[in-house]
DOMIRO-179123 format. One line per field, with one value per residue (C-alpha): residue in three letters; x, y, z; residue number from 1. Coordinates in pm, 1 decimal, always signed. Example, Ala and Ser with C-alpha at 12.3 -4.5 7.8 and 13.67 -1.06 7.14 Angstrom:
! DOMIRO-179123
residu = [Ala/Ser]
x = [+1230.0/+1367.0]
y = [-450.0/-106.0]
z = [+780.0/+714.0]
num = [1/2]
This chain:
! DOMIRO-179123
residu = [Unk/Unk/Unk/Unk/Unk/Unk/Unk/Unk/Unk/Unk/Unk/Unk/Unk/Unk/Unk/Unk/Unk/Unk/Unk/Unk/Unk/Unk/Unk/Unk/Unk/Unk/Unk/Unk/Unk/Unk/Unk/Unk/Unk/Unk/Unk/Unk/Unk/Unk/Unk/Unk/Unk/Unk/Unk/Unk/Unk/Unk/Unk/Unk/Unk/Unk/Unk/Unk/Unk/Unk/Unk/Unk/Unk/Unk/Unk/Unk/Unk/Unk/Unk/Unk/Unk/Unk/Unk/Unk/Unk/Unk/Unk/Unk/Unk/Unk/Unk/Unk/Unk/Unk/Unk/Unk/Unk/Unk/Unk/Unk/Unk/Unk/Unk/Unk/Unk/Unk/Unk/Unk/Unk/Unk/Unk/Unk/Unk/Unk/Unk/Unk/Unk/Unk/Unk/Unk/Unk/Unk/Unk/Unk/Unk/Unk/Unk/Unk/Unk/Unk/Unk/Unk/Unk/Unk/Unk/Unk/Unk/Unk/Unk/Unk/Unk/Unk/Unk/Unk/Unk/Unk/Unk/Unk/Unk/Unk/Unk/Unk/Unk/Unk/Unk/Unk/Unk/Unk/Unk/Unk/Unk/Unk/Unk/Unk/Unk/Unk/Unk/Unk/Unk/Unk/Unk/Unk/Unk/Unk/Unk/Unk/Unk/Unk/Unk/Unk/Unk/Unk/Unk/Unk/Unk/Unk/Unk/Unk/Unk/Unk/Unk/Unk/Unk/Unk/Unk/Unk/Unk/Unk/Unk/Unk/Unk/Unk/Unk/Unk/Unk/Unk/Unk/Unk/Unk/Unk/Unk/Unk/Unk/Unk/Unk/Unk/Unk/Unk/Unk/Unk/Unk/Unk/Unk/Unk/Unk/Unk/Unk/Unk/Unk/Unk/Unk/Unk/Unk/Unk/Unk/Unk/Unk/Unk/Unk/Unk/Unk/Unk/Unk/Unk/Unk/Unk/Unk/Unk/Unk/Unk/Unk/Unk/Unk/Unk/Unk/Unk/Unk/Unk/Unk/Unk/Unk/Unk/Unk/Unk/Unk/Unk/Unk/Unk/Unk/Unk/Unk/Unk/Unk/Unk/Unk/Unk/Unk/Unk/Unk/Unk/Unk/Unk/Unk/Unk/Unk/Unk/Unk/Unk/Unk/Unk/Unk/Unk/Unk/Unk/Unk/Unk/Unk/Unk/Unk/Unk/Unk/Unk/Unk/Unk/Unk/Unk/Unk/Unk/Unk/Unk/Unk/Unk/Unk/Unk/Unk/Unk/Unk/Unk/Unk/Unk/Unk/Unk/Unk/Unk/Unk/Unk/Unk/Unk/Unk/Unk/Unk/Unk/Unk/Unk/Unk/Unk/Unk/Unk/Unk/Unk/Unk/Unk/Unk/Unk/Unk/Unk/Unk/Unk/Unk/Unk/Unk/Unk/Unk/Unk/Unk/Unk/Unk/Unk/Unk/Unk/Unk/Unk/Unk/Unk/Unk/Unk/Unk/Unk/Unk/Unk/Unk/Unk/Unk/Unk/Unk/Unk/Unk/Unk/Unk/Unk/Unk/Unk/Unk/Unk/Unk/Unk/Unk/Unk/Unk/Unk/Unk/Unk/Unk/Unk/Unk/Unk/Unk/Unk/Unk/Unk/Unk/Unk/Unk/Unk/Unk/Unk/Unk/Unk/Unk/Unk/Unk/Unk/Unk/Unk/Unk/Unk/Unk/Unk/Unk/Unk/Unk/Unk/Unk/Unk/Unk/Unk/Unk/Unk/Unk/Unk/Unk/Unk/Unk/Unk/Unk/Unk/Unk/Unk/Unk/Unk/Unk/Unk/Unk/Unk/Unk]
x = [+4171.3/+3916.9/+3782.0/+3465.0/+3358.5/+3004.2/+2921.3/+2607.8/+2365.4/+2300.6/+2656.0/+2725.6/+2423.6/+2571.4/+2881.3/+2742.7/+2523.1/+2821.0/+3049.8/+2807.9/+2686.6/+3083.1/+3050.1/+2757.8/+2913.6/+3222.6/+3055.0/+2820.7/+3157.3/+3305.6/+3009.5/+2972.7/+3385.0/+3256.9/+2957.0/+3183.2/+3472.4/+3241.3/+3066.4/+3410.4/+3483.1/+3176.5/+3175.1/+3549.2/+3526.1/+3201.1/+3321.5/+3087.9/+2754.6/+2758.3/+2543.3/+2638.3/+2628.5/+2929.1/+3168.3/+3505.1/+3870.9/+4008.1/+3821.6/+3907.6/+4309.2/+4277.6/+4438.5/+4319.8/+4119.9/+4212.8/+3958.4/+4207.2/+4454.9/+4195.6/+3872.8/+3576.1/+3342.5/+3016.1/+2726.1/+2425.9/+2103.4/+1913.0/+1516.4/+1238.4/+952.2/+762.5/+473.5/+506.3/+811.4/+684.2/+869.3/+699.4/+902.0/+1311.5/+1385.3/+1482.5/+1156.3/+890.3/+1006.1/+1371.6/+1643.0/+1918.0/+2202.6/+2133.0/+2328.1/+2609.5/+2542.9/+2233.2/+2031.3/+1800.9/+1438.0/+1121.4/+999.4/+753.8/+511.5/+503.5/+321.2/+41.8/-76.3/-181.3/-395.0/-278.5/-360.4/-295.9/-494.2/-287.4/-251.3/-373.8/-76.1/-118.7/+150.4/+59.1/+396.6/+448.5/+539.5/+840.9/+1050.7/+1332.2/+1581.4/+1552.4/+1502.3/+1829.3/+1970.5/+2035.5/+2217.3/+1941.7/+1680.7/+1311.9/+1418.6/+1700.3/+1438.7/+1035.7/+944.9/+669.6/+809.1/+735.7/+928.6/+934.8/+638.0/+315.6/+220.8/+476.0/+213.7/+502.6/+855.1/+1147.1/+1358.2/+1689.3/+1640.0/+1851.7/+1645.9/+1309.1/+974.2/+965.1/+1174.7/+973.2/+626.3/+843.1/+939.2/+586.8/+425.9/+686.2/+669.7/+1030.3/+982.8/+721.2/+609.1/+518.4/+472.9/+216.2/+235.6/+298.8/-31.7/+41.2/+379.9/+515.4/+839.2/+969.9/+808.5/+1183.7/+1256.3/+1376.6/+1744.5/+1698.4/+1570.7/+1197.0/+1007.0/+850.4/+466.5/+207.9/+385.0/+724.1/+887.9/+1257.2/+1348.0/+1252.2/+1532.3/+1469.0/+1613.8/+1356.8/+1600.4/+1404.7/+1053.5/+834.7/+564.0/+256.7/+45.7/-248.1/-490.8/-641.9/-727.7/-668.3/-1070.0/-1036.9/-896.7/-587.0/-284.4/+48.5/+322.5/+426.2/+162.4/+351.2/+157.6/+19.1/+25.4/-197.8/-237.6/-506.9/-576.0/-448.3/-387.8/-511.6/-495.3/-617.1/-703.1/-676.1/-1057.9/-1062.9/-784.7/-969.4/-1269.7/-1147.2/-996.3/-1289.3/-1587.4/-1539.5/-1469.0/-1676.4/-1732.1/-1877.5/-1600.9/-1655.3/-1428.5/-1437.4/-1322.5/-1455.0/-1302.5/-1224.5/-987.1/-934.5/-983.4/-1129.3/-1331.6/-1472.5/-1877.0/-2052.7/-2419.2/-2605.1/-2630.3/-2339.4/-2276.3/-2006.7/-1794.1/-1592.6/-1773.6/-1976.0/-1886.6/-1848.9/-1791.0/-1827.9/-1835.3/-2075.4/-1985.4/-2268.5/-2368.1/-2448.6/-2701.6/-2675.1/-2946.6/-2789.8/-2871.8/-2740.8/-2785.1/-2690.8/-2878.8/-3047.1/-3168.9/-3210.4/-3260.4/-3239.7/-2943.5/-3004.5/-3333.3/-3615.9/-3597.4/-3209.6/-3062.1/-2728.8/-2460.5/-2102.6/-1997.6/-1679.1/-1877.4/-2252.0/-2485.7/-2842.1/-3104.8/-3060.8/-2665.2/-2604.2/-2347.5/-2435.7/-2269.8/-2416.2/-2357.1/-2488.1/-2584.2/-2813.1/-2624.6/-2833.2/-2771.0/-2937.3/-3177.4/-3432.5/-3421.4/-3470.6/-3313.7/-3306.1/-3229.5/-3083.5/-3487.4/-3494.5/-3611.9/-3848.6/-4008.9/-3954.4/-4040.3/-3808.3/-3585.0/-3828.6/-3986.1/-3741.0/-3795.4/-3567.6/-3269.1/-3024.2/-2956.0/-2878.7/-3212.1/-3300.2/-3067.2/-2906.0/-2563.3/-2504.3/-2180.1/-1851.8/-1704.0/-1424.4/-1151.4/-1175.0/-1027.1/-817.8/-811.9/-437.8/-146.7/-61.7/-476.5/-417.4/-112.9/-299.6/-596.2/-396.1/-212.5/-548.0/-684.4/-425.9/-380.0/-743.2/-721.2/-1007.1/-1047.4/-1325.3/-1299.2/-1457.0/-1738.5/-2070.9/-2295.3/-2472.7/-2074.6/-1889.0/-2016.1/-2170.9/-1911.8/-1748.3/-1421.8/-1539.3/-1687.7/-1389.6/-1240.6/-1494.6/-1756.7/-1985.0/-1997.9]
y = [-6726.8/-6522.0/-6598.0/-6551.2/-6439.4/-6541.5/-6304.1/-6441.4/-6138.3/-6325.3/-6363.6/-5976.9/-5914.5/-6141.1/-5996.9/-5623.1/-5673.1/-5864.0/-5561.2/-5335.9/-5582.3/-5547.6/-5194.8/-5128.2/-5409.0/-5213.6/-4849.4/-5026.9/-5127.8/-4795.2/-4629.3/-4827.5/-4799.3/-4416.8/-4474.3/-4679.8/-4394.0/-4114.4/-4284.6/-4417.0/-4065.3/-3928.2/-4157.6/-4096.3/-3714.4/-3695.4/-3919.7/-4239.2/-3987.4/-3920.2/-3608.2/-3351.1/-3087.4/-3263.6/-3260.3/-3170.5/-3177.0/-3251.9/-3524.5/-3649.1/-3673.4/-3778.8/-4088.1/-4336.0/-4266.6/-3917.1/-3951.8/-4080.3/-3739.4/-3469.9/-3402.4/-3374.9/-3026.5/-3102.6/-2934.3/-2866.5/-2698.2/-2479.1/-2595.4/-2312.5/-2418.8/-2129.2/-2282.6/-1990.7/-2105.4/-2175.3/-2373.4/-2099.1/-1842.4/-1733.4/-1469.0/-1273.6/-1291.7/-1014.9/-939.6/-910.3/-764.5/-923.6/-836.5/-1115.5/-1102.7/-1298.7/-1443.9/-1523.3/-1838.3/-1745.3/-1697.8/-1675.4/-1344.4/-1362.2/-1664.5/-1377.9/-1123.1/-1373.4/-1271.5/-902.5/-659.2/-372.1/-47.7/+336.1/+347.3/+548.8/+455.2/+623.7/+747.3/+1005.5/+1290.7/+1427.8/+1550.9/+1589.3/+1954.0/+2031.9/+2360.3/+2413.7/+2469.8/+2075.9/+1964.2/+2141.8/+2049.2/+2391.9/+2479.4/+2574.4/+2355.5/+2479.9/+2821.7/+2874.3/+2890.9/+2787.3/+2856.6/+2556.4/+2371.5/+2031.2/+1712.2/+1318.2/+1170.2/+1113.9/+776.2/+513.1/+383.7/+320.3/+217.8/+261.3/-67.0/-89.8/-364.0/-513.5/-704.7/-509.6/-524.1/-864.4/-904.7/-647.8/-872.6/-1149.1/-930.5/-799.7/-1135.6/-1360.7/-1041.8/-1021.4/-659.5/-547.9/-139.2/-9.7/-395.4/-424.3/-650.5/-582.3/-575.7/-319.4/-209.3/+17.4/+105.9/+452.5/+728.3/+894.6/+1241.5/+1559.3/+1672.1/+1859.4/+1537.3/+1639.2/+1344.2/+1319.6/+1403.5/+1427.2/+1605.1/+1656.3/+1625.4/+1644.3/+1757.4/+1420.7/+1143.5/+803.7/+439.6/+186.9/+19.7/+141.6/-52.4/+149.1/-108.6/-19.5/-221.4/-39.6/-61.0/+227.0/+440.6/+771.9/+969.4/+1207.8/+895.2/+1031.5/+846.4/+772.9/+988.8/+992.3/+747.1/+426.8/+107.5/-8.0/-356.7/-477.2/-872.7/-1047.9/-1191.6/-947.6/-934.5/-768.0/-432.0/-422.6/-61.9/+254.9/+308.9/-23.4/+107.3/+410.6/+199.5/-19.3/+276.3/+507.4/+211.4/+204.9/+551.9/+781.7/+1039.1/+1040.1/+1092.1/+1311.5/+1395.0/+1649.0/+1420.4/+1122.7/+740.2/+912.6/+1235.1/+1556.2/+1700.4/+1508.0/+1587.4/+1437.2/+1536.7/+1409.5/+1409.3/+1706.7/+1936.7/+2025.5/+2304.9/+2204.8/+2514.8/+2461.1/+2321.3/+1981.6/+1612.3/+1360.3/+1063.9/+970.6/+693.2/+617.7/+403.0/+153.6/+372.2/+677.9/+762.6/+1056.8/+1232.6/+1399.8/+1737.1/+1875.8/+2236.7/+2401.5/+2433.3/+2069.6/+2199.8/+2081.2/+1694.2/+1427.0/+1170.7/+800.6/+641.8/+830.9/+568.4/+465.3/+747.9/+723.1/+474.6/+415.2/+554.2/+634.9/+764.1/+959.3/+917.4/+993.9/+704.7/+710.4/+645.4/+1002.8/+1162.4/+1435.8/+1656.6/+1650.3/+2015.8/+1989.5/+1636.5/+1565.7/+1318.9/+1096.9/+782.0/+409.5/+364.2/+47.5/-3.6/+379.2/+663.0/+931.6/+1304.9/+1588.7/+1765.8/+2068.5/+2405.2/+2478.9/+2137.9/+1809.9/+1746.7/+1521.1/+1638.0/+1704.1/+1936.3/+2197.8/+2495.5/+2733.7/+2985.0/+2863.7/+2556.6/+2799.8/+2898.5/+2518.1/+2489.3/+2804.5/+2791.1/+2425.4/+2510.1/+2709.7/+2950.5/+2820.3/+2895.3/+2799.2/+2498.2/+2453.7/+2082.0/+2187.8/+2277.3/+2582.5/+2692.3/+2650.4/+2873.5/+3174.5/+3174.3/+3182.0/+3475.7/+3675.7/+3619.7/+3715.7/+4037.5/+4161.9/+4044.7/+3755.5/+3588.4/+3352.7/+3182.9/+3508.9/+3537.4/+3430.2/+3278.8/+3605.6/+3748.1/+3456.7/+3548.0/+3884.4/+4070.2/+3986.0/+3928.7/+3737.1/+3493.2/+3436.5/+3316.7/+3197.8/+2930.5/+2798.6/+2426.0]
z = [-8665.8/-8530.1/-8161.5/-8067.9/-7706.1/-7568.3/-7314.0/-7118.2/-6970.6/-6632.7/-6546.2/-6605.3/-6354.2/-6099.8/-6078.8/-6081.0/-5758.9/-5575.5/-5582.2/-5473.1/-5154.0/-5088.0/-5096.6/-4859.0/-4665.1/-4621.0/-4548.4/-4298.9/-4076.7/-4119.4/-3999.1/-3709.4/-3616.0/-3593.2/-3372.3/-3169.6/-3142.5/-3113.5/-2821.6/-2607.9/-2623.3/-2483.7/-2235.3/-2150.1/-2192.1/-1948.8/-1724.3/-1803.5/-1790.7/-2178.4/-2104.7/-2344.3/-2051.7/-1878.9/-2170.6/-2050.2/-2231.2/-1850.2/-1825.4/-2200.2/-2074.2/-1749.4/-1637.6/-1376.2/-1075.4/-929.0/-647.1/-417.2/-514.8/-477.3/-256.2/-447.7/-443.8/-340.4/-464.6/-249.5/-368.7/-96.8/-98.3/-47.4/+157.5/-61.0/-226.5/-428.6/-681.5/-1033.8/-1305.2/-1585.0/-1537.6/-1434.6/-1247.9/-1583.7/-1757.2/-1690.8/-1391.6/-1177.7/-1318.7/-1524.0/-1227.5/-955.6/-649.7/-707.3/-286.2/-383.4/-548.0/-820.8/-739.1/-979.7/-863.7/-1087.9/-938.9/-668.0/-880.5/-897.1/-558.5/-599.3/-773.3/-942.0/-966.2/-1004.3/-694.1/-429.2/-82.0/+184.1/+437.3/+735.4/+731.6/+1035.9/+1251.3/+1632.7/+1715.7/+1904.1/+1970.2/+1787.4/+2058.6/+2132.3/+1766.8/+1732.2/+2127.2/+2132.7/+2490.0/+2740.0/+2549.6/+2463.0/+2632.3/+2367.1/+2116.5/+2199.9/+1846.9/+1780.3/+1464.3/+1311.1/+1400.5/+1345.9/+1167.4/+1406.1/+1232.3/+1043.7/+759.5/+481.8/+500.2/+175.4/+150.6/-104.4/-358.6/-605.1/-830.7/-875.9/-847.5/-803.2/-479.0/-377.0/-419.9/-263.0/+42.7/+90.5/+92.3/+261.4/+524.2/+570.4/+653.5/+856.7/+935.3/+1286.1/+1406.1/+1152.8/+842.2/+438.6/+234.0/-31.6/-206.4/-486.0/-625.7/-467.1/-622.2/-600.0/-496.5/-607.8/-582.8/-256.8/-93.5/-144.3/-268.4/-556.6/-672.4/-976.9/-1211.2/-1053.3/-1427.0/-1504.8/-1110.8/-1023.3/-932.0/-895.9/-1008.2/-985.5/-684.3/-350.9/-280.9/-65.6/+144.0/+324.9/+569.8/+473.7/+153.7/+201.3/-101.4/-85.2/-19.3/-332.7/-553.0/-612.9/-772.8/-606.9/-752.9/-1090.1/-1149.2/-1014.0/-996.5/-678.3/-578.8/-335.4/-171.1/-324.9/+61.2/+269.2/+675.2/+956.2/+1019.7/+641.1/+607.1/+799.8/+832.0/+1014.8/+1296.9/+1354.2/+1372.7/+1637.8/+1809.6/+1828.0/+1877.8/+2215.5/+2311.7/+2537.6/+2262.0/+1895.6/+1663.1/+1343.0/+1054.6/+799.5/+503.7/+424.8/+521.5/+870.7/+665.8/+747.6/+1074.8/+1356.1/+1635.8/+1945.2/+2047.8/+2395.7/+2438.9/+2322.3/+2005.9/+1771.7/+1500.6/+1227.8/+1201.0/+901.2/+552.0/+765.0/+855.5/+585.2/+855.9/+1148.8/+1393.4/+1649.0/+1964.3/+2073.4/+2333.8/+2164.6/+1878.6/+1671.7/+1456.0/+1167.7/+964.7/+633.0/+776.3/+1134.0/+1414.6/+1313.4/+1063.4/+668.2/+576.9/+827.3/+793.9/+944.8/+1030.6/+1290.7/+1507.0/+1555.9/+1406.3/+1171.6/+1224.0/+1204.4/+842.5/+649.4/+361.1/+515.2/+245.3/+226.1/+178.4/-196.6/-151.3/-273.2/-96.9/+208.0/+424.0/+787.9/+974.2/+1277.7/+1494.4/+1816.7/+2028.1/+2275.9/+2421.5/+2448.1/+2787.5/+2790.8/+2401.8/+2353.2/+2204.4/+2456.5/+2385.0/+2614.4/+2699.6/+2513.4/+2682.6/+2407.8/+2352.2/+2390.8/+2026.0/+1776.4/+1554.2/+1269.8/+1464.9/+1567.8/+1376.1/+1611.3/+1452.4/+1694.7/+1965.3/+2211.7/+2211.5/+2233.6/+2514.6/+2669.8/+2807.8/+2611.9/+2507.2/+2486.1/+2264.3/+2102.2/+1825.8/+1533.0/+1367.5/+1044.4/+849.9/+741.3/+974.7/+722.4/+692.0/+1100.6/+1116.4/+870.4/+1131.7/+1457.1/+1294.9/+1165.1/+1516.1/+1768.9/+1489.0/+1557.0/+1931.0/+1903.1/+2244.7/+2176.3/+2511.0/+2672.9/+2449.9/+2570.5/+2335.1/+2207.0/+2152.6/+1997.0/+1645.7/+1643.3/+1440.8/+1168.8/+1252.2/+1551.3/+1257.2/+1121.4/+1439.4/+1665.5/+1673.2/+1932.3/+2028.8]
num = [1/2/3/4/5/6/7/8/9/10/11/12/13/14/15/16/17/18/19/20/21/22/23/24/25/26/27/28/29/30/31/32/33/34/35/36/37/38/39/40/41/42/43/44/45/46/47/48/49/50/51/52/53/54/55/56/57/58/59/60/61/62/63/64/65/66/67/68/69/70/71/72/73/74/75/76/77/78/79/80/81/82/83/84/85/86/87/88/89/90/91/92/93/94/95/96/97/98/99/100/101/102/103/104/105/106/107/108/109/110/111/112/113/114/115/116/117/118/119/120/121/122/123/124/125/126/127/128/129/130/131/132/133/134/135/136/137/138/139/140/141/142/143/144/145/146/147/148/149/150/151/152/153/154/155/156/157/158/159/160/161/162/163/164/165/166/167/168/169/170/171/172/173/174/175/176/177/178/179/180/181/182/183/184/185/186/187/188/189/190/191/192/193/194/195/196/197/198/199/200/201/202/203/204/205/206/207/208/209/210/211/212/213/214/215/216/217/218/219/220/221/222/223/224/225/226/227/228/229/230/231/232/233/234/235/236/237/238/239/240/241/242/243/244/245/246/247/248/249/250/251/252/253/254/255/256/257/258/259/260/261/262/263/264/265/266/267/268/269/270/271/272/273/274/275/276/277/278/279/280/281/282/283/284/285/286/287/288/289/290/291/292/293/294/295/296/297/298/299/300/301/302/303/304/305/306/307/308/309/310/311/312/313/314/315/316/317/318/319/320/321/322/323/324/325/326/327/328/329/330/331/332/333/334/335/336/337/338/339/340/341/342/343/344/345/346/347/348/349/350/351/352/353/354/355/356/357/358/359/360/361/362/363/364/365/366/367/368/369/370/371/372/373/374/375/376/377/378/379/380/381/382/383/384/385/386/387/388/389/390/391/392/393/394/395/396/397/398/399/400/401/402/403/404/405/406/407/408/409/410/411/412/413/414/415/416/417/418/419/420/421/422/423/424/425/426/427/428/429]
């Protein structure tokens, strides 16, 4: 007997498609069993926050409330009132260095930066010294009389001040500006990183090469933003950093400004932005002994007429009328820079500029055509000494003098230059 099986297509199909509905059915519920796992422990294991950031194996195994067992730390976060904090940056981009201070919170420096220019610019700092005699610099026994030798001591002016930091240029921007140090009373508008110094303590200048020491961790801040007059750069070419909106006193031209404005004498200097050497002239006529005046200021009282050659003599500085005024920088009318060697100091009556009268004439400047003021105005004046812009230039011309026994102060006006050596020591104001 042979038995014959009908197979019917359809019912093949059927059965296929049922099995695999069973299949996905069943891979569907273990897939969500492991959703369901995976997320009781994240929630157990973070302590219900399921933030990936609070995942902790103490907190997988820990039973019950512990609360009641053990205090809880709690976490404060200090708040700046700086406006300047930005979210763009952290402390270890750009700027900052990678140590932080383990006491302190971490600061974006950098937002800091934002609020200065930068340049190679220098700035301008006075290096004058007060003189004192060795025997008390050194509190020798018997003071000055121990030893009376003249020698320089502490600095005259305090226009800088060196500050350790630990985290770089940017705490220093942030010190600066936030004016948590301030120098002589006055506050921060420019700072630079420590142009270091040498190994015997000297510091450190243009071109001080190997010899010169220095690790980036002392911040150096000035309350000036003076530039230097000759436009020289700060040492080793370190990069200035000056406030974008800075504060008052800005600049050392303005001090001497406000200093000098109201003083009972007209104030020249032999550099320009009030540099060099400085001198005082009253009313009358004035001989530059050393090279000529490349500023000056002029209280309100006074007005000054002046010439690029002695004896008021050469090109007339400043208008006819009114004369020059109040100038770190004496230019001629073009804006060309000048040299003025000699001035004619009046003062203000009734609207008018009035002049010392003259022996020879009462004529105006442009028409003196005498050799010398003294003939002008005999006896207006003293024989002096000579003056040097540099303490060392100072020191050489003292010593030349007192060798060839120069007394200027007894020379009369016809003596204090006649000779040569008396040139070299002498001049005639």
């Amino acid at each position: 007997m042979i038995l014959t099986t009908i197979v019917y297509p359809n019912s093949v199909k059927n059965l296929l498609c049922n099995d695999k509905m069973a299949e996905l059915l069943i891979l569907f519920l273990i897939l969500l069993c492991l959703i369901l796992i995976v997320s009781g422990i994240m929630y157990k294991c973070t302590d219900g926050t399921t933030n990936a950031s609070d995942f902790s194996f103490n907190t997988c195994f820990k039973i019950g409330d512990e609360t009641d067992d053990k205090p809880q730390e709690v976490k404060t976060a200090e708040v700046t009132t700086s406006p300047l904090l930005s979210d763009g940056f952290s402390m270890g981009n750009m700027v900052g260095s990678s140590s932080i201070d383990e006491d302190e919170e971490e600061l974006d420096y950098a937002s800091y930066m934002d609020y200065y220019n930068t340049s190679s610019d220098g700035v301008r700092s006075r290096e004058e010294r007060l003189e004192i005699c060795a025997g008390i610099r050194d509190n020798l026994p018997g003071g000055c009389g121990a030893d009376n030798t003249m020698v320089y001591g502490d600095k005259k002016y305090t226009d800088y001040i060196d500050i350790d930091v630990k985290n770089g240029i940017g705490q220093c921007a942030k010190i600066c500006y936030d004016q948590d140090e301030t120098i002589d009373s006055k506050p921060c508008n420019a700072f630079m990183m420590s142009p270091g110094q040498n190994a015997d303590g000297s510091p450190c200048f243009p071109g001080g090469g190997t010899t010169c020491l220095h690790d980036d961790k002392t911040c150096r801040l000035y309350w000036s933003q003076s530039k230097w007059p000759d436009g020289s750069q700060e040492p080793n070419n370190k990069k200035v950093y000056r406030l974008k909106t800075p504060r008052a006193p800005i600049d050392h031209e303005g001090l001497i400004e406000s200093q000098n404005q109201t003083g009972s004498k007209v104030t020249t200097f032999s550099g320009k932005s009030y540099g060099g050497l400085d001198t005082g002239l009253g009313l009358g006529q004035h001989n530059n002994t050393f090279g000529g005046w490349r500023s000056i200021i002029i209280p309100e009282d006074f007005c000054v007429h002046g010439f690029t050659g002695k004896d008021l003599q050469g090109t007339r500085i400043g208008s006819p009328f009114s004369g020059m005024v109040t100038s770190r920088d004496i230019t001629y009318s073009s804006g060309s820079v000048a040299t003025i060697k000699s001035v004619d100091i009046g003062s203000w009556e009734d609207g008018m500029c009035t002049f010392y009268t003259r022996i020879k004439t009462d004529a105006d400047a442009d028409e003196i055509d005498s050799a010398t003021i003294d003939a002008l105005q005999p006896g207006n004046g003293s024989c002096v000494r000579k003056k040097s812009g540099r303490p060392e230039g100072q020191a050489v011309l003292t010593e030349l003098c007192d060798s060839i026994n120069i007394a200027c102060t007894d020379y009369t006006s016809d003596q204090c230059t006649e000779s040569d050596d008396a040139k070299k020591c002498c001049t005639w104001e």
